[in-house]
C-alpha positions in Angstrom: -30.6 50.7 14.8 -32.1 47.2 13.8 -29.8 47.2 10.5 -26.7 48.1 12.6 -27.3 45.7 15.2 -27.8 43.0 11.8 -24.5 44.1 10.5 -22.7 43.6 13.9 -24.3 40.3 13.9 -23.5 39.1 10.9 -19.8 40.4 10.9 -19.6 38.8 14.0 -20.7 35.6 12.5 -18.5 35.6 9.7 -15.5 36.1 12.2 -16.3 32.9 14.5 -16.6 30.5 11.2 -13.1 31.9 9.8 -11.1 31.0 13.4 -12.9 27.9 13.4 -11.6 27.0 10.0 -8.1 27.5 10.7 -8.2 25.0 13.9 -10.0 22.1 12.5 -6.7 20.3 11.5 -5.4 20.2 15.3 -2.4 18.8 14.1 0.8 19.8 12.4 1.2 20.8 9.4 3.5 19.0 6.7 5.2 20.7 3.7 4.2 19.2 0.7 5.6 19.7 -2.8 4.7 18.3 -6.5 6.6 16.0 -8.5 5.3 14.8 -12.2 5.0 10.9 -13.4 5.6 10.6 -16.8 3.5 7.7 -18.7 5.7 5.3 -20.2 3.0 5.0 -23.4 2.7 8.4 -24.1 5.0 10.4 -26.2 3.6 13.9 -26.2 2.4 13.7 -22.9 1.9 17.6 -21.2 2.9 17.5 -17.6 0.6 20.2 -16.4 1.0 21.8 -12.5 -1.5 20.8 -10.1 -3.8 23.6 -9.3 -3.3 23.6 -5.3 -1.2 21.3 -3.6 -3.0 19.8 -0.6 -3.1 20.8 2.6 -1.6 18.0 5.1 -1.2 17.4 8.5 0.0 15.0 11.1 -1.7 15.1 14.7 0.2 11.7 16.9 -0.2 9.1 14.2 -3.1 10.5 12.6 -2.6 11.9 8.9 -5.2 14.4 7.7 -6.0 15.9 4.5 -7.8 17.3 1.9 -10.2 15.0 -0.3 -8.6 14.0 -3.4 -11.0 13.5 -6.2 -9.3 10.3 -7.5 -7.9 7.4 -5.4 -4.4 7.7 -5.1 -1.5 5.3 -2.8 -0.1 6.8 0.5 3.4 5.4 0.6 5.8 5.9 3.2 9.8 5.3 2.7 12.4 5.5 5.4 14.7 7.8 4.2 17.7 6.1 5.3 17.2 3.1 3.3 14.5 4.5 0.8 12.5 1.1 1.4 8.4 1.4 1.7 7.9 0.1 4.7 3.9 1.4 4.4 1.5 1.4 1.5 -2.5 1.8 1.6 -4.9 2.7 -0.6 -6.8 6.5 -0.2 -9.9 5.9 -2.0 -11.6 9.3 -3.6 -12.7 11.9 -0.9 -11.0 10.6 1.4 -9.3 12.6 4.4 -7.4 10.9 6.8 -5.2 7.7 7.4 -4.1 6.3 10.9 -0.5 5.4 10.0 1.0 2.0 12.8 2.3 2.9 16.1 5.5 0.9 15.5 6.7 3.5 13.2 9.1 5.7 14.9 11.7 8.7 13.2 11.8 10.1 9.6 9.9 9.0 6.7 9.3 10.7 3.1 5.0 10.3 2.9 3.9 10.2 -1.5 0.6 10.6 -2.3 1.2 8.4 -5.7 -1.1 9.6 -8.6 -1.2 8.1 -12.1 0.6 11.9 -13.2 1.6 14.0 -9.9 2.9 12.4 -6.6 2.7 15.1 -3.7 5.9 14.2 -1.1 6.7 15.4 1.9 8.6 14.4 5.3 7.2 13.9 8.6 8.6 12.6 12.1 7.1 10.1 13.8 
């Protein structure tokens, strides 16, 4: 009886931490694709897919996602006029950016590597 009532435990356990993973982004989720940078110095460069693309979301003004292990330039373009009208710097590991309340509609968000930009579109 004591291992059973372990096993219940611990499968009970395991269940609680998976749910709880799934909510910790409380926002919205943004759709993210790959696109490759080619170095202008390099001939036989090899553009090699990224492994995972991240996982991004957008809760109010609030972007969140996974820890990149290089820095890397969030860039936001209207996508009427294709101007940047936002640029910061995301240093490594971090995991969030509060984007300016005077945004408001569609905008394309790059995360600008110096090989892969990740680009998606949100709605502010």
């Amino acid at each position: 009886m004591n291992r059973f009532s372990f096993f219940l435990l611990l499968i009970l356990l395991l269940s609680s931490q998976s749910i709880n993973a799934g909510s910790v982004s409380d926002g919205m989720p943004i759709d993210i694709y790959a696109s490759f940078v080619k170095p202008r110095d390099e001939k036989d460069y090899i553009m090699r897919m990224p492994a995972k693309l991240p996982d991004v979301y957008l809760k109010d003004y609030l972007v969140t996602f996974d820890a990149f292990g290089s820095a890397c330039a969030l860039e936001l373009l209207d996508t009427e006029t294709n101007e940047t009208v936002y640029n910061q710097v995301i240093p490594a590991g971090g995991t969030s950016c509060l984007l300016p309340s005077t945004l408001k509609g569609r905008y394309l968000i790059r995360f600008v590597f110096e090989s892969v930009v990740y680009w998606g579109y949100i709605d502010l």
